[in-house]
C-alpha positions as CSV (number, residue, x, y, z in Angstrom):
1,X,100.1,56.6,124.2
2,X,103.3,58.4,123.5
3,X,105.2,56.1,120.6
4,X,106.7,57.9,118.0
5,X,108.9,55.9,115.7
6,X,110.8,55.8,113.1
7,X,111.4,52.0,112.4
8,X,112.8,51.3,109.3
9,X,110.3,48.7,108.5
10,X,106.5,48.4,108.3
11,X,106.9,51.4,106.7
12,X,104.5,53.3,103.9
13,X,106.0,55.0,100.7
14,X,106.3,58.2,102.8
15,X,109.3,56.5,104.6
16,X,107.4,56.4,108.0
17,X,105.4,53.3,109.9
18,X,101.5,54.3,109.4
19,X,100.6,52.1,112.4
20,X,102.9,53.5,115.0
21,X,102.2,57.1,114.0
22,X,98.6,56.5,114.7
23,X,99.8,55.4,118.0
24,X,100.9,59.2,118.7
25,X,98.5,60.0,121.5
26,X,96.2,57.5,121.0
27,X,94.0,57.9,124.1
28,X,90.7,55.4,123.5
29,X,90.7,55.6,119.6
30,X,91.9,59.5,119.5
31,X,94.6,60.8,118.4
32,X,96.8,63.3,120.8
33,X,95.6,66.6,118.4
34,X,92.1,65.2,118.4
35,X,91.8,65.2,121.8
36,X,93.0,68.4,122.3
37,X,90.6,69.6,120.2
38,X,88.1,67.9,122.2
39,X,88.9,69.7,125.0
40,X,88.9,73.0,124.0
41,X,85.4,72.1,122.8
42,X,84.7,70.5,125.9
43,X,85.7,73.6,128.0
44,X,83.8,75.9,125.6
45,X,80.6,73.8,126.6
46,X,81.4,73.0,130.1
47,X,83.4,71.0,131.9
48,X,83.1,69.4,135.1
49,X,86.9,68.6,135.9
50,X,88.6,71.5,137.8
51,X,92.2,72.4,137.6
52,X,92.9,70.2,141.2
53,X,95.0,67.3,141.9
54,X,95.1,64.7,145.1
55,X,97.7,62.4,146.4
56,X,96.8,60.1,148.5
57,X,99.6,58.8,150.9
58,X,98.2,55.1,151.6
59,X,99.9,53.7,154.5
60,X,99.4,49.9,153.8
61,X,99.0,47.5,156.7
62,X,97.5,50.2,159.0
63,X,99.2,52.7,161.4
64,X,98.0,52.7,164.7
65,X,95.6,56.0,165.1
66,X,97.3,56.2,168.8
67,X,100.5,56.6,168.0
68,X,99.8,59.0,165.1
69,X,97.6,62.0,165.8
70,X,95.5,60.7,168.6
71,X,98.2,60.0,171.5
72,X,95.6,60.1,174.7
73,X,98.2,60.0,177.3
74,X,95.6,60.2,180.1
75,X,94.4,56.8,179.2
76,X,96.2,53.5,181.1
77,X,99.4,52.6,180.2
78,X,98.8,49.8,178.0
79,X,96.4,52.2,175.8
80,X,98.3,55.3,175.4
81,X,101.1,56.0,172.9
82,X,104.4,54.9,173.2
83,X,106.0,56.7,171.7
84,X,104.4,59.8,173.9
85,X,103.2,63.1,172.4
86,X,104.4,66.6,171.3
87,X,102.5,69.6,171.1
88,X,100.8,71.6,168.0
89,X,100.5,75.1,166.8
90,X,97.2,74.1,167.4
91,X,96.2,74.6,171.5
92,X,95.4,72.0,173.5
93,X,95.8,69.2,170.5
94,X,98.8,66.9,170.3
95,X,100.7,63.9,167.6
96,X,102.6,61.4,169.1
97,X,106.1,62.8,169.5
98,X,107.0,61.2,166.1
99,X,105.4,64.0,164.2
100,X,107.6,66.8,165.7
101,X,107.5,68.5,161.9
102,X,104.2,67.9,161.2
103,X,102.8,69.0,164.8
104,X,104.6,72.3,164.2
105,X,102.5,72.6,161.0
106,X,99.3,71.9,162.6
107,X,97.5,75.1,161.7
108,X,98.0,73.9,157.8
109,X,96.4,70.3,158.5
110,X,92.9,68.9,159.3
111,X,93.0,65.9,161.4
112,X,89.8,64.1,161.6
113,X,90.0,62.0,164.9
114,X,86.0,60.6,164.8
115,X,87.2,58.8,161.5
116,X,86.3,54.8,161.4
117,X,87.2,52.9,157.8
118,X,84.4,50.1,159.4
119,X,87.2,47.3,158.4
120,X,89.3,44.7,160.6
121,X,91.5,43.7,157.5
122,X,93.7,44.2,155.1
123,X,90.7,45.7,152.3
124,X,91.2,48.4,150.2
125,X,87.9,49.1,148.1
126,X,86.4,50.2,150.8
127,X,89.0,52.5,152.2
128,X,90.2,53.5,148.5
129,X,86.5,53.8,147.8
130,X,83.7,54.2,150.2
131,X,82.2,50.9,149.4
132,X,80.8,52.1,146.6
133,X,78.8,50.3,144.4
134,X,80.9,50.1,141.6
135,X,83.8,48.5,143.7
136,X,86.1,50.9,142.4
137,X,88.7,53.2,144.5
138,X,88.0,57.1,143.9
139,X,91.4,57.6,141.6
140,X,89.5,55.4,139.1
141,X,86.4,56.6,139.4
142,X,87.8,60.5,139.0
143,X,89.3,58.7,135.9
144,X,86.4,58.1,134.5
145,X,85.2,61.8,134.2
146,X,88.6,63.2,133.6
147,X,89.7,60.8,131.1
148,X,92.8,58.2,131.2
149,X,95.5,60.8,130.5
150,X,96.1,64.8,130.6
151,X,94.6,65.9,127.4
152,X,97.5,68.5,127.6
153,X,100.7,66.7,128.4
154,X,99.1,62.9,128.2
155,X,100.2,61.7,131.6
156,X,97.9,59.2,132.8
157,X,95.7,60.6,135.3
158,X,96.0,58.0,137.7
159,X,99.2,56.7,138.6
160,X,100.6,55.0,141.6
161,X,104.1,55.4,143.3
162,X,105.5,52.6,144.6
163,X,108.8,52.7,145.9
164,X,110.5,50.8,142.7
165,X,109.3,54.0,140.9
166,X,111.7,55.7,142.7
167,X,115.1,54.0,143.4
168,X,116.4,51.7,140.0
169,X,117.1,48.3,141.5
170,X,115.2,48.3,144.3
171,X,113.8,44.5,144.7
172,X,110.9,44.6,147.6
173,X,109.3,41.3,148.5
174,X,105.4,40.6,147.8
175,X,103.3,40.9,150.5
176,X,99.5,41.1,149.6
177,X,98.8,42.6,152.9
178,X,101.1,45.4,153.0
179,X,102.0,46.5,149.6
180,X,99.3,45.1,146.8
181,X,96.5,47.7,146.4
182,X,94.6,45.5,144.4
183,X,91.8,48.0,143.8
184,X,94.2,50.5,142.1
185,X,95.4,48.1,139.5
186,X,91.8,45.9,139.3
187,X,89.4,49.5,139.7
188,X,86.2,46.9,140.0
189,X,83.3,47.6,137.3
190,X,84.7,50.6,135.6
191,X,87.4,48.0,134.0
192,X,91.6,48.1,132.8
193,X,91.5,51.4,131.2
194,X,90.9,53.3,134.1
195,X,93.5,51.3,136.8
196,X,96.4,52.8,138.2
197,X,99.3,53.3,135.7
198,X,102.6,52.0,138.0
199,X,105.7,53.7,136.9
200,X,108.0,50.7,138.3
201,X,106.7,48.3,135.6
202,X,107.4,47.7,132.3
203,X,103.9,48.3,130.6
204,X,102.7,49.3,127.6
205,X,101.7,52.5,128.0
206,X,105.0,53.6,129.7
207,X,107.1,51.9,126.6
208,X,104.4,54.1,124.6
209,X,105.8,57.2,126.4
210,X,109.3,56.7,124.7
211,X,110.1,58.8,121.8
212,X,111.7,56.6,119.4
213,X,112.7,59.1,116.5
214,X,116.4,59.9,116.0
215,X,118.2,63.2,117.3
216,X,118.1,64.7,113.9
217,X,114.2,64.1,112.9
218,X,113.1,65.3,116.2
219,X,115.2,68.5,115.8
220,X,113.5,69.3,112.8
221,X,110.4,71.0,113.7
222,X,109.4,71.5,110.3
223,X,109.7,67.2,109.6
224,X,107.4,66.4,112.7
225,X,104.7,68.8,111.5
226,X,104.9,67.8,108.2
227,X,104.3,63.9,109.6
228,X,101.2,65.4,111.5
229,X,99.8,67.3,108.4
230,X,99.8,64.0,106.7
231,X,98.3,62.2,109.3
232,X,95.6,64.2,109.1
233,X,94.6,62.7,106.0
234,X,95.1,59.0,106.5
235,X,93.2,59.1,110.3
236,X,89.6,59.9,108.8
237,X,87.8,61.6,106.1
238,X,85.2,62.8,108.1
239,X,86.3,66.4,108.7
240,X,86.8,66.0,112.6
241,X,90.5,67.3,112.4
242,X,89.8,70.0,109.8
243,X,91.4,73.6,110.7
244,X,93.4,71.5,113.5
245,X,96.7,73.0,113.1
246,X,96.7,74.4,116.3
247,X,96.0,71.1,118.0
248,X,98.9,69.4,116.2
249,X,101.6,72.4,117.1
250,X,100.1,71.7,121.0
251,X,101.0,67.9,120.1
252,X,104.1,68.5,119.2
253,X,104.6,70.1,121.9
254,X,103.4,67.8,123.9
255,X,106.0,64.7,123.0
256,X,108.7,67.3,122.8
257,X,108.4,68.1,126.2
258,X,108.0,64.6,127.3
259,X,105.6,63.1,129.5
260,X,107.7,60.7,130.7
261,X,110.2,63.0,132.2
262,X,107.9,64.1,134.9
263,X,109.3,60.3,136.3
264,X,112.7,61.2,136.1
265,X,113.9,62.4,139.5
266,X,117.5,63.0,137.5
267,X,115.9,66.1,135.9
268,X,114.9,67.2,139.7
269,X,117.0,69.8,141.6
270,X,119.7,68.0,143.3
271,X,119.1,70.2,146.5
272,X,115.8,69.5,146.3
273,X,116.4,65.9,146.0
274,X,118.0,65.9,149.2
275,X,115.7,67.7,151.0
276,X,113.3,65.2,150.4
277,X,115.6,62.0,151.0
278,X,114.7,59.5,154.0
279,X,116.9,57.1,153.6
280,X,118.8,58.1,156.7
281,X,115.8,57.0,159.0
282,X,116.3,53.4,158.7
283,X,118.2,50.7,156.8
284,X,115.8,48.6,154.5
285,X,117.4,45.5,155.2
286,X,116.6,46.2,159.1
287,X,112.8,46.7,158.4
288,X,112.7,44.2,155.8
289,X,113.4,40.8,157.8
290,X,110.2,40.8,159.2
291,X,107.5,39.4,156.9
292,X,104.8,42.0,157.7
293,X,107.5,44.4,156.7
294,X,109.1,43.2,153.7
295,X,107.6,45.8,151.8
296,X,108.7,48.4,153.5
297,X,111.3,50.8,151.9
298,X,113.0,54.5,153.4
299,X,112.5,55.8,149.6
300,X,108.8,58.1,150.8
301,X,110.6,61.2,150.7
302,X,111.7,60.7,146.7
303,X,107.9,58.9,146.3
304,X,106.3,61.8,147.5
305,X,108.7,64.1,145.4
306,X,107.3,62.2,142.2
307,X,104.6,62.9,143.0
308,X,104.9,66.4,143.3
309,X,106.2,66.0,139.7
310,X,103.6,64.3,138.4
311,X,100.6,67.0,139.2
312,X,102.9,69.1,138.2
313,X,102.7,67.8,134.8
314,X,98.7,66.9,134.9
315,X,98.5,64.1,137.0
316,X,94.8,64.4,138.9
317,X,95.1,61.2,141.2
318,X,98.5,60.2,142.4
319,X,98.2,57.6,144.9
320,X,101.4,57.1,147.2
321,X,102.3,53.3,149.1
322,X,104.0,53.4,151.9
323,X,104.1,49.3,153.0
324,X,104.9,47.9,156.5
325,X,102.2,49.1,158.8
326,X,101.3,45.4,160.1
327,X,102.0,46.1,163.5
328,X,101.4,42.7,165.5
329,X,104.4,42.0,167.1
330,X,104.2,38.8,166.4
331,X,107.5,38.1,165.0
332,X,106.4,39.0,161.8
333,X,107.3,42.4,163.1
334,X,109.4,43.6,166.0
335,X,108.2,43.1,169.3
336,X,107.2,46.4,171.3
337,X,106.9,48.0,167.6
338,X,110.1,49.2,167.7
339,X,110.3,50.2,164.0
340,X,107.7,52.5,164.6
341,X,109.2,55.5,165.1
342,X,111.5,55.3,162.2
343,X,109.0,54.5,160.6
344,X,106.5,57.2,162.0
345,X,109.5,59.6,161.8
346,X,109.9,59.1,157.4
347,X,106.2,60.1,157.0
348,X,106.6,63.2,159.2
349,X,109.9,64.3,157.4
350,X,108.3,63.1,153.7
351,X,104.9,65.1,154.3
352,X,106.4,68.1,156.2
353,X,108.5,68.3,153.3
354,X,105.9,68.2,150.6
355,X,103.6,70.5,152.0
356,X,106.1,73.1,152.2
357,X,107.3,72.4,148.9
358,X,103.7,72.9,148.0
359,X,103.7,76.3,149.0
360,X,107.1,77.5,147.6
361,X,106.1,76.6,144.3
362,X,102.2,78.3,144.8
363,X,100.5,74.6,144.7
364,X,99.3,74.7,148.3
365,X,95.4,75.3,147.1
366,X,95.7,73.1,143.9
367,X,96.9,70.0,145.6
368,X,94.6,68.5,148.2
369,X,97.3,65.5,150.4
370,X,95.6,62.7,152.1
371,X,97.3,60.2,154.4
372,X,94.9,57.1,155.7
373,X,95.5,53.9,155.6
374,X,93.1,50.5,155.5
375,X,92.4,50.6,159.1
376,X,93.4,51.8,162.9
377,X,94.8,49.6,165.7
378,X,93.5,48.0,169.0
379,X,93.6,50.6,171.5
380,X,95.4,47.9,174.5
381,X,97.8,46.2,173.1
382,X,99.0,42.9,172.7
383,X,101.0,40.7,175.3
384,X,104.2,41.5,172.7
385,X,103.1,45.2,172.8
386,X,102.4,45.3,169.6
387,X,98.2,45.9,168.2
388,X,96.2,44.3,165.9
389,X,93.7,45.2,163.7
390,X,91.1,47.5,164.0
391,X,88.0,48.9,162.4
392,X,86.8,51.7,164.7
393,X,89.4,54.5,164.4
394,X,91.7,55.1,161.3
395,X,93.6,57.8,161.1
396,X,93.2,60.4,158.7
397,X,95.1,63.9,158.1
398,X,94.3,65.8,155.0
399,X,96.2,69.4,154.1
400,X,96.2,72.0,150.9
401,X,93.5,71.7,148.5
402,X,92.2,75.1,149.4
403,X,90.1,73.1,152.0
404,X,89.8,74.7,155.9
405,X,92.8,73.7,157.8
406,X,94.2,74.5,160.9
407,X,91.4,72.1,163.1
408,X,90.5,69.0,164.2
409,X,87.0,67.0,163.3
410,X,85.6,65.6,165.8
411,X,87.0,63.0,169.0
412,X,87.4,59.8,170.0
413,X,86.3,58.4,173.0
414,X,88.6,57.9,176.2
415,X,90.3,54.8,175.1
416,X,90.7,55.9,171.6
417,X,88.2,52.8,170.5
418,X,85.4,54.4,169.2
419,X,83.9,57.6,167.7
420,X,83.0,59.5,170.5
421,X,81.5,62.5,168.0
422,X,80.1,61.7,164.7
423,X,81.3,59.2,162.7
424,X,82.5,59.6,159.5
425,X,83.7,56.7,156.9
426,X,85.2,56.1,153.6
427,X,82.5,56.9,152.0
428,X,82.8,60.6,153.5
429,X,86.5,60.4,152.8
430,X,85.6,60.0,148.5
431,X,82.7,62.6,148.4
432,X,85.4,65.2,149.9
433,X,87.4,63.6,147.2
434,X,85.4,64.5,144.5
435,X,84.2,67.9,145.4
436,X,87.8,69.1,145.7
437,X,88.6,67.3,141.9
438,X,85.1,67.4,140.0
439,X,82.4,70.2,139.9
440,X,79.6,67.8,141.0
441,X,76.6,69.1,139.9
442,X,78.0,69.0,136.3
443,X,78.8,65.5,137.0
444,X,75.3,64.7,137.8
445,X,73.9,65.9,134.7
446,X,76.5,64.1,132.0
447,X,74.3,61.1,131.2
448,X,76.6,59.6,129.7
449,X,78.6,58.9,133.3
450,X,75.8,56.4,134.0
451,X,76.3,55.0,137.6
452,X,79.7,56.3,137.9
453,X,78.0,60.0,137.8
454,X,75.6,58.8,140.7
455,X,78.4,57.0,143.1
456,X,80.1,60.6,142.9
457,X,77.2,63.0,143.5
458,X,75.3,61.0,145.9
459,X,77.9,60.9,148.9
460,X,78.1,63.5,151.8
461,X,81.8,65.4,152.4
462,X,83.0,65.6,155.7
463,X,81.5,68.8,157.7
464,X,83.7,71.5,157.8
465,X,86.4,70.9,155.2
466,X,85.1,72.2,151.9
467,X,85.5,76.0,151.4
């Protein structure tokens, strides 16, 4: 927590509220200089959290594999892409022609085309989380070892972007199928302190973010680390924070800096703003009278900006939503899926974007990007050329990380409906996951993880991927 106040009542003799400046950083009982001190100690000793980050672009409702990095033009007509294909960098391989950006960066992506979530609906634990026997999606689980927030800048460590986050009076309709996550906000066993932390709500910890001192108080350096030094004293007696003063400078520079500014996309470069707007691909209000598709929203670009932002300031686990990949054609979305390539055509600009973004600012190997979503779609399609639900083949494109790119992982078979190599699941998906975040083998000896050390270290990363 981030509240720093200076409320004129519930105040001590001192002229300040004891209660709220306990609140300074309070992350599970500690204060924000405690558990910086913690870490230094922790790093001295040992720590099984490397300096990585992941985003994970969910594509909610689930994009047809097909039309997305598995075209298979040679199969009938009512199977193959319709939207057609464009070549790679890559020879021999091709997207559907929506990806024209992304197919020209081929040799910095691994596509993984023998990739199966095992799931006909609209279920997230198992694609945000193997299965596993905790029920809860990876971003939580890498929560649990890395703690709630950034011991260094105290952004939550799990956060996810929807596309109120980005764009102030945005109003999207509910649609549990295509927009709810309810494993990022409900992370199963591990309980409410590790769930996602969503930027487009009022919650407490993002009212905690705000620094509520005035102008003059927080200019004076000297005042703020005077209110720490007495702090010291009325937190315990126990010596923990003696010779701390070190920890409570890095505090203060923490809330001077300002975790919450990481969500203001005001503070961005305006150029750079632009270069990652999508608006012009498709007017909301065109998408969003269909009720599969009332969720979705031309604001990825700016989402996947934040979260640029947000690892940036310490984020480990940003998860992405993009909503309206319910595909039927069943007047609940256009006949023929004709949104599709609009819609196709955002991710391609938004992740083309971000990865090169990536590598102008030297984040390429730090950042690992995943797009997936629940599950694939029928190979034939329906009578109103539209497909439903599928199990078999999910897509899956991963890039950065410092992970082998340039490739493709195995191949489907010759109607795109089943593995035709090895298959690999969301259970596969996670273990990558969490070799790219955690050192694993440290994991598996901190007792104190319990089962959540087990779910990590027992799982099997996809061949090929890991350095």
């Amino acid at each position: 927590m981030f509240r720093l106040s200076d409320r004129r009542s519930d105040r001590t003799c001192q002229g300040f509220s004891r209660r709220e400046f306990l609140r300074i950083g309070a992350l599970g009982g500690l204060t924000l200089p405690m558990l910086l001190q913690a870490k230094a100690q922790a790093a001295a000793a040992g720590h099984p959290v490397k300096d990585k980050a992941v985003v994970l672009l969910f594509l909610s409702g689930g994009p047809s594999h097909i039309e997305f990095f598995d075209p298979k033009m040679d199969a009938p007509a009512e199977i193959r892409s319709i939207t057609g294909e464009v070549q790679t960098r890559l020879p021999g391989i091709t997207f559907g022609s929506s990806f024209p950006k992304l197919a020209a960066m081929a040799d910095q992506l691994a596509i993984v085309r023998s990739y199966a979530s095992g799931q006909g609906d609209h279920t997230y634990n198992i694609a945000a989380g193997g299965g596993n026997a905790l029920k809860a999606t990876m971003s939580a689980l890498y929560t649990r070892v890395a703690g709630a927030n950034h011991p260094e800048t105290g952004i939550p460590n799990n956060i996810l972007v929807l596309p109120e986050a980005v764009q102030r009076g945005l109003r999207l309709q509910g649609n549990f199928e295509t927009g709810a996550l309810p494993t990022l906000t409900a992370p199963g066993d591990l309980g409410a302190t590790y769930r996602a932390f969503d930027p487009s709500g009022s919650t407490e910890i993002q009212r905690n973010m705000e620094l509520r001192l005035p102008a003059e108080r927080f200019d004076d350096r000297r005042y703020l680390l005077g209110v720490f030094d007495r702090m010291r004293d009325e937190i315990d007696n126990r010596g923990v924070m003696a010779g701390a003063d070190r920890f409570q400078q890095q505090a203060f520079d923490v809330i001077s800096r300002g975790a919450a500014q990481a969500f203001d996309l005001s503070r961005e470069d305006p150029r750079v703003v632009a270069r990652y707007d999508t608006s012009h691909f498709y007017r909301n209000e065109d998408i969003q009278r269909y009720y599969d598709m009332r969720r979705a929203s031309n604001t990825l670009g700016k989402q996947m900006l934040m979260a640029r932002r947000l690892c940036e300031a310490g984020c480990g686990f940003v998860t992405v939503s993009d909503c309206g990949w319910d595909m039927h054609a069943n007047e609940n979305s256009p006949r023929n899926m004709t949104a599709l390539p609009a819609m196709a055509g955002q991710v391609d600009h938004a992740v083309a974007t971000f990865m090169e973004d990536l590598h102008e600012r030297g984040l390429s190997d730090k950042i690992l990007l995943v797009v997936t979503g629940e599950m694939g779609r029928t190979p034939r399609r329906n009578g109103n050329g539209g497909r439903d639900h599928w199990g078999n083949l999910t897509s899956l494109l991963l890039a950065g990380g410092g992970l082998r790119m340039g490739q493709v992982i195995g191949r489907s078979d010759r109607m795109a409906s089943s593995p035709a190599t090895e298959r690999y699941g969301p259970a596969h998906l996670m273990s990558t996951v969490m070799h790219h975040l955690l050192d694993v083998g440290e994991v598996r000896v901190q007792r104190e993880l319990g089962r959540v050390a087990n779910v990590i270290s027992d799982g099997t990363p996809i061949p090929g991927l890991l350095p």
